[in-house]
C-alpha positions in Angstrom: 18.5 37.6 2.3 14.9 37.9 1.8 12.9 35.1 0.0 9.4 33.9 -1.3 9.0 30.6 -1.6 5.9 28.5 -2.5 5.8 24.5 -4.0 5.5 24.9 -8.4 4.1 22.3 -10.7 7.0 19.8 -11.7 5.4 19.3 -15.4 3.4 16.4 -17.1 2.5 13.6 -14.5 1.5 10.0 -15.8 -0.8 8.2 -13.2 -1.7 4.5 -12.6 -3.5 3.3 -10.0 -4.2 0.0 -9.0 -7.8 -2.4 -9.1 -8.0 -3.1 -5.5 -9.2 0.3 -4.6 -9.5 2.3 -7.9 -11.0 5.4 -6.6 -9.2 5.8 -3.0 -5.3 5.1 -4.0 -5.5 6.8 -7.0 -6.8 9.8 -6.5 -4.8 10.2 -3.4 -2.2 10.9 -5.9 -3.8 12.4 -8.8 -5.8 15.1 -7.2 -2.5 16.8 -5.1 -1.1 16.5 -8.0 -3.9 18.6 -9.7 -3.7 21.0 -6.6 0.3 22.1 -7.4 -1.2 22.6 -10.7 0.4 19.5 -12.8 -0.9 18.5 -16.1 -2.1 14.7 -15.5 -2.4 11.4 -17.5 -4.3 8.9 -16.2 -4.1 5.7 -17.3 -7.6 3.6 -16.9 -7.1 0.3 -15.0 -8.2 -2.6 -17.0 -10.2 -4.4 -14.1 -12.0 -1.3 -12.1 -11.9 0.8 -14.8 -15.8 1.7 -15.2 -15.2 3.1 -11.2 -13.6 6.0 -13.3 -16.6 7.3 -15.3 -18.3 9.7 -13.6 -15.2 11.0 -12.6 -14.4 11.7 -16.0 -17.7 13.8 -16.2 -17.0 15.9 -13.1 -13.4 16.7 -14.4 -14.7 17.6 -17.2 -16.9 20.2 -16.1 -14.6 21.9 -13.8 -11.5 21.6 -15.2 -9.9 23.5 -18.1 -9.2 21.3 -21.1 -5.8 19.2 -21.2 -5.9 19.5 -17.3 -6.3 15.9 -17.4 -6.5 13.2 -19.6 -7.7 9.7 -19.9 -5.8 6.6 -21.9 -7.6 3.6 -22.3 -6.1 -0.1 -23.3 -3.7 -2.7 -22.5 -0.9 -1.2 -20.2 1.7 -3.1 -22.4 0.2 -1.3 -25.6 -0.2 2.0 -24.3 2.2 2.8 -21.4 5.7 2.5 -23.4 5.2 5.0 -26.0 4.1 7.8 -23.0 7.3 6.8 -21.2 9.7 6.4 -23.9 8.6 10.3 -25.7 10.3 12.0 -22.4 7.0 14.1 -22.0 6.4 12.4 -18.8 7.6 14.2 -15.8 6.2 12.4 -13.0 5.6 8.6 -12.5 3.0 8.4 -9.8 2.4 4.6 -9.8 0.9 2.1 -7.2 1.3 -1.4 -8.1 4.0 -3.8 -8.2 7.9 -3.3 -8.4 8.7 -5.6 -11.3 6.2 -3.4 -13.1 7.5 -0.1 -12.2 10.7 -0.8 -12.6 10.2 -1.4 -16.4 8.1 1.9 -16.6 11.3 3.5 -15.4 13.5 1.9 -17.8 11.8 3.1 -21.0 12.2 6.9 -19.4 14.8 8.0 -22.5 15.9 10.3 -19.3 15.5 8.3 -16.3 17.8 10.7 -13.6 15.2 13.5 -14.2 12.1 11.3 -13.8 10.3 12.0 -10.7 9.3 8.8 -9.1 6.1 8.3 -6.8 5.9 4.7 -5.7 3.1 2.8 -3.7 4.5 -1.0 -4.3 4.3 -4.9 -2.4 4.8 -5.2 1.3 5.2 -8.7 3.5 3.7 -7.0 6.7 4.3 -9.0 9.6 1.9 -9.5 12.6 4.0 -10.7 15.7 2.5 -12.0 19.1 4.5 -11.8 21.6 5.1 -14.3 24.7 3.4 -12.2 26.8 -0.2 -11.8 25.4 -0.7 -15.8 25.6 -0.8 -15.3 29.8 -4.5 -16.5 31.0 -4.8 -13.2 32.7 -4.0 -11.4 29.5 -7.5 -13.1 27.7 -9.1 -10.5 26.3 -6.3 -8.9 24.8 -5.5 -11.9 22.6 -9.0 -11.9 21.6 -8.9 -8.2 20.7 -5.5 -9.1 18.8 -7.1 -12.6 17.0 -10.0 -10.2 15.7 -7.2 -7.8 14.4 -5.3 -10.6 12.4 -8.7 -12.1 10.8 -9.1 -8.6 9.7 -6.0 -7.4 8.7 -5.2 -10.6 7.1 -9.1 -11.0 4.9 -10.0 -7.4 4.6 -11.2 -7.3 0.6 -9.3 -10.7 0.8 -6.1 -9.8 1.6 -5.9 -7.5 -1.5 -4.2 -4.7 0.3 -0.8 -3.7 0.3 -1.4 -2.8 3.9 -2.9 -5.8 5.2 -1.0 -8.6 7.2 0.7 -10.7 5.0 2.3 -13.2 7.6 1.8 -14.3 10.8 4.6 -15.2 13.7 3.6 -16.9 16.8 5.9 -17.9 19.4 6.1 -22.0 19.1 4.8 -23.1 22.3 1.0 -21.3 21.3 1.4 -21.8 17.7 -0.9 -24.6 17.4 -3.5 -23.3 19.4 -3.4 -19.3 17.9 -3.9 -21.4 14.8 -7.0 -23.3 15.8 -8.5 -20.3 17.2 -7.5 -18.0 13.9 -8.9 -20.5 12.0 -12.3 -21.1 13.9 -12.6 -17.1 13.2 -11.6 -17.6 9.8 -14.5 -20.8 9.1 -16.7 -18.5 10.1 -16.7 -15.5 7.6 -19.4 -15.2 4.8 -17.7 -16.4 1.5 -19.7 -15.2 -1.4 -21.0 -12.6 -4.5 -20.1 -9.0 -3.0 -24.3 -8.1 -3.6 -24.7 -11.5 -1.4 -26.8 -11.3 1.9 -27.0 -13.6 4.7 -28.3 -13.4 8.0 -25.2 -11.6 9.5 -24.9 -9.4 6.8 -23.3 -9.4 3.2 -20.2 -11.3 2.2 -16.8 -11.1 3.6 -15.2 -12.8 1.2 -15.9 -11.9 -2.6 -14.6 -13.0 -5.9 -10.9 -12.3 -6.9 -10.3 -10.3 -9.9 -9.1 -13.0 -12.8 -8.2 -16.3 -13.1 -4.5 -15.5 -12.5 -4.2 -14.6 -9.3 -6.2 -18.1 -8.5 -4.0 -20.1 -10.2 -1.3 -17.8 -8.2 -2.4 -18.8 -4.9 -3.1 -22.1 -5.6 0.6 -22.4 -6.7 2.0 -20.9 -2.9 -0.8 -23.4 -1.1 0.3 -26.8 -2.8 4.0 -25.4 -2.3 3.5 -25.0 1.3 1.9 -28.4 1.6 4.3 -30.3 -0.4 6.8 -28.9 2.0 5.2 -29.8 5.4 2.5 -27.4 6.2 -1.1 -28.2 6.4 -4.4 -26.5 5.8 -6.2 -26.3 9.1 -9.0 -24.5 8.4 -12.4 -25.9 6.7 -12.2 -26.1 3.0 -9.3 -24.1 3.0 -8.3 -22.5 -0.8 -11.3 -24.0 -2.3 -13.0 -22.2 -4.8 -16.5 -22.3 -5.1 -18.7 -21.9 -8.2 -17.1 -24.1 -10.5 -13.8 -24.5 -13.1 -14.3 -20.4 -14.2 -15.3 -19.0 -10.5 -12.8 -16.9 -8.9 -14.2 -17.5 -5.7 -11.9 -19.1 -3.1 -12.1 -20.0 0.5 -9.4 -18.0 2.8 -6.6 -21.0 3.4 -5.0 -20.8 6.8 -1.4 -22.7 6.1 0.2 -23.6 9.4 3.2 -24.6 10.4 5.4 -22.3 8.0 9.0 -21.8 7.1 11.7 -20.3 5.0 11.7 -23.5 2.7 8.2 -22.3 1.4 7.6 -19.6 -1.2 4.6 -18.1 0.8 7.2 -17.2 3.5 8.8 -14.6 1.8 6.6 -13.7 -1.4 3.7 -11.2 -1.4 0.5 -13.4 -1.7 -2.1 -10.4 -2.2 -4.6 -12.5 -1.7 -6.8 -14.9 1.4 -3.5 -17.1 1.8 -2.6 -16.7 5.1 0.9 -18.4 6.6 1.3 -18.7 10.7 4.8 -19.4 11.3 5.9 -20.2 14.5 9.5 -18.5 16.3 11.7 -19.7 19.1 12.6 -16.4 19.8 12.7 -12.4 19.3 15.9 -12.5 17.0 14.5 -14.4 14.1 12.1 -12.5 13.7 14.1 -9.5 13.8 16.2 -11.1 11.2 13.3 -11.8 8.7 12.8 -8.2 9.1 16.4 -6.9 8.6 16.8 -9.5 5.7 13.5 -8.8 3.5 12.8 -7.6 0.6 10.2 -5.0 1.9 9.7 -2.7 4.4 6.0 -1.4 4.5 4.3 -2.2 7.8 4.7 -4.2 11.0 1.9 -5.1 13.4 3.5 -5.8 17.0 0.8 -7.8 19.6 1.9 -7.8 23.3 0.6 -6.0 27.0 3.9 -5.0 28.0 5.7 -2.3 26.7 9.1 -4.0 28.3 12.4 -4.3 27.1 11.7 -6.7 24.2 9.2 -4.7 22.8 11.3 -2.0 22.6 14.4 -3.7 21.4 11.9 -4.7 18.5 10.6 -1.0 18.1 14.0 -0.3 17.7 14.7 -2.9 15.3 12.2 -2.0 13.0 12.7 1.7 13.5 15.0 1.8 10.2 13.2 -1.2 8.5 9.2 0.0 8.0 7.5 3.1 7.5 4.6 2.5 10.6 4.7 0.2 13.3 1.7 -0.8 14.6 0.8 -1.9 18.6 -2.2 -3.8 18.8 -4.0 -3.0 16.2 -3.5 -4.3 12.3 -1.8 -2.5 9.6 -3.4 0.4 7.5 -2.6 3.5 5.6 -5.1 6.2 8.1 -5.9 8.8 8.7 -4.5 10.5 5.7 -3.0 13.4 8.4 -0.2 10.7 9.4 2.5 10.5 6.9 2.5 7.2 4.8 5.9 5.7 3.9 8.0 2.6 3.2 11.3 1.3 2.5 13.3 -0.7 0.3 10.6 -2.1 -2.4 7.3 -1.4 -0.7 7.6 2.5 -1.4 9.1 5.4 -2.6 7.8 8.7 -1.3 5.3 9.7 1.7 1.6 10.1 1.0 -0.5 12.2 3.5 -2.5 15.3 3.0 0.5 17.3 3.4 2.8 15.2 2.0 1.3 14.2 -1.0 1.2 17.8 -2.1 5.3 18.5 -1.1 5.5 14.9 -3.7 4.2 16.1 -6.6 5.6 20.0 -6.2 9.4 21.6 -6.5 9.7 24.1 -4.1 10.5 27.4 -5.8 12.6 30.3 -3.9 12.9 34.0 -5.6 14.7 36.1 -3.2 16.8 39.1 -3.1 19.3 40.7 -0.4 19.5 44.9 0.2 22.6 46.3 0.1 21.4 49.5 0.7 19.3 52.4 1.2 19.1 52.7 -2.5 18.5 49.3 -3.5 15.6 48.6 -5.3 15.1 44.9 -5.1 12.2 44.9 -2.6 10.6 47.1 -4.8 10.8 45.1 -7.6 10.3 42.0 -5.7 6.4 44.2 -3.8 5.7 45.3 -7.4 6.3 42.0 -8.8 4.0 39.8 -6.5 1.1 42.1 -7.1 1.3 41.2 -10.9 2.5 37.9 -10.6 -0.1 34.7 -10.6 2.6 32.3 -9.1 3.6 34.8 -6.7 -0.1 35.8 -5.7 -1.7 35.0 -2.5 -4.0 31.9 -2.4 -5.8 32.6 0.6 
């Protein structure tokens, strides 16, 4: 058998991407999908929308008419009559699972519906017994300055950042004191702010809600036994409409507390202390999500290995050292369970939002025309002409 094969357009693709980084995440989905020669729907984000503008202007110079379109408006409003005609052929969505999982359901054909999902993750940051040796200082200083920024990097509002924090118990009180002295000092403020280190670390959130939402997960921590150890700790600054807030560092932590388990997506930051390796190998075999892990150690031993091995069929990347994030865009970029659905890399991405197409022929003879056809064929034939 001979064969030509190349990746072909599935059909209509409806795209949302999230607020937290409007530009990056979703055109890390829309333009592949552009590439393979899809017909796209965008959906404009209510908060980040204006990001999109210019955008709009380049597309439309350089791409043919209906290439790409632009819906505007409350996602409630406008998203169930696109997914309830059948047009839609692709779902590429990044946001949360509740909400995609209602996008799915108003699919009149659901089987048939391609699904690209980017959803929650409750990435865990572990620090091994090991790195709290005096000898082994400056690599739990290395590993501090990796949790305070993969735990307040655009304040927490990643899917990728470190949503929870497990220290072995006999250093959990001091990690915490030192994570929070880093914490005290970050520049809370305006994102245009300056100060004399530079411009603020910690900016606004984007609405009232996920305030309210945050304060809800702090005073159920508290009322369950945990205590905010770091200096004004979930305040928010600027008065009763400011979205402002102060990073909270809750400390000690357990499975009684809703933070524990739930995606915060926001400068909440739990540090819960272990007895030992299994439980936290548990918590990861028993969650809901299965993004990202972030493992802190100097020794590459048994134990770290056993956990490498644990984890091996619960995340998508484990990290060593360093704190959870999607780059580079070479490496693929996957989850589990209800933190994704798909791989997003350069490669990837455009094997997602493609079907790979085979036309192929066998000889059975000296007379058979097939690869006639099939040479005659590709020289006419725009799908199956070269693109280099």
């Amino acid at each position: 058998t001979r064969a030509f094969g190349r990746g072909a357009a599935i059909g209509i693709m409806l795209c949302l991407g999230p607020f937290n980084y409007p530009l990056n995440e979703t055109y890390a989905t829309l333009i592949p999908a552009l590439l393979m020669g899809n017909v796209v729907v965008m959906k404009i984000p209510a908060v980040g929308g204006l990001v999109h503008l210019l955008a709009m202007e380049a597309f439309s110079k350089a791409l043919p008419p209906g290439a790409i379109n632009f819906v505007s408006g409350g996602g409630r409003k406008t998203l169930p009559p696109l997914m309830s005609s059948g047009s839609i052929d692709v779902l590429a969505f990044i946001g949360g699972s509740r909400a995609a999982d209602i996008l799915i359901r108003q699919h009149p054909e659901p089987h048939r519906l391609k699904v690209f999902l980017q959803l929650e993750a409750k990435n865990m940051g572990i620090f091994l017994d090991d790195i709290f040796a005096p000898e082994n200082a400056a690599a739990l200083n290395r590993a501090i300055e990796q949790a305070v920024t993969g735990t307040l990097s655009y304040n927490g509002q990643r899917c990728t950042a470190l949503k929870v924090l497990f220290v072995p118990r006999a250093h959990a009180e001091m990690f915490a004191n030192r994570y929070s002295e880093k914490i005290d000092e970050l520049r809370v403020g305006l994102p245009w702010q300056t100060w004399g280190e530079g411009q603020s670390q910690i900016t606004p959130l984007p609405n009232q809600g996920r305030v309210s939402y945050m304060k809800d997960l702090i005073a159920d921590a508290t009322e369950r036994g945990a205590k905010i150890i770091n200096t004004k700790g979930g305040v928010v600054v600027g008065g009763n409409n400011s979205t402002l807030m102060v990073p909270c560092v809750l400390y000690p932590v357990d499975q009684s507390m809703k933070i524990y388990d739930e995606e915060q997506f926001g400068p909440v930051i739990p540090i819960v202390p272990y007895d030992d390796v299994d439980s936290i190998k548990k918590y990861a075999r028993d969650g809901k999500y299965g993004q990202q892990a972030s493992i802190f150690t100097t020794n590459g031993n048994g134990i770290t290995a056993g956990i490498l091995d644990a984890f091996a069929t619960v995340f998508g990347k484990i990290n060593i050292n360093s704190q959870c994030g999607r780059s580079p865009d070479t490496l693929p970029f996957a989850g589990r369970r209800s933190s994704a659905m798909g791989v997003m890399s350069v490669m990837d991405s455009l094997k997602e939002f493609s079907v790979p197409t085979v036309i192929s022929y066998k000889l059975s003879g000296a007379d058979d025309v097939s690869e006639g056809v099939a040479i005659n064929a590709q020289s006419q034939s725009k799908f199956m002409k070269s693109i280099i």
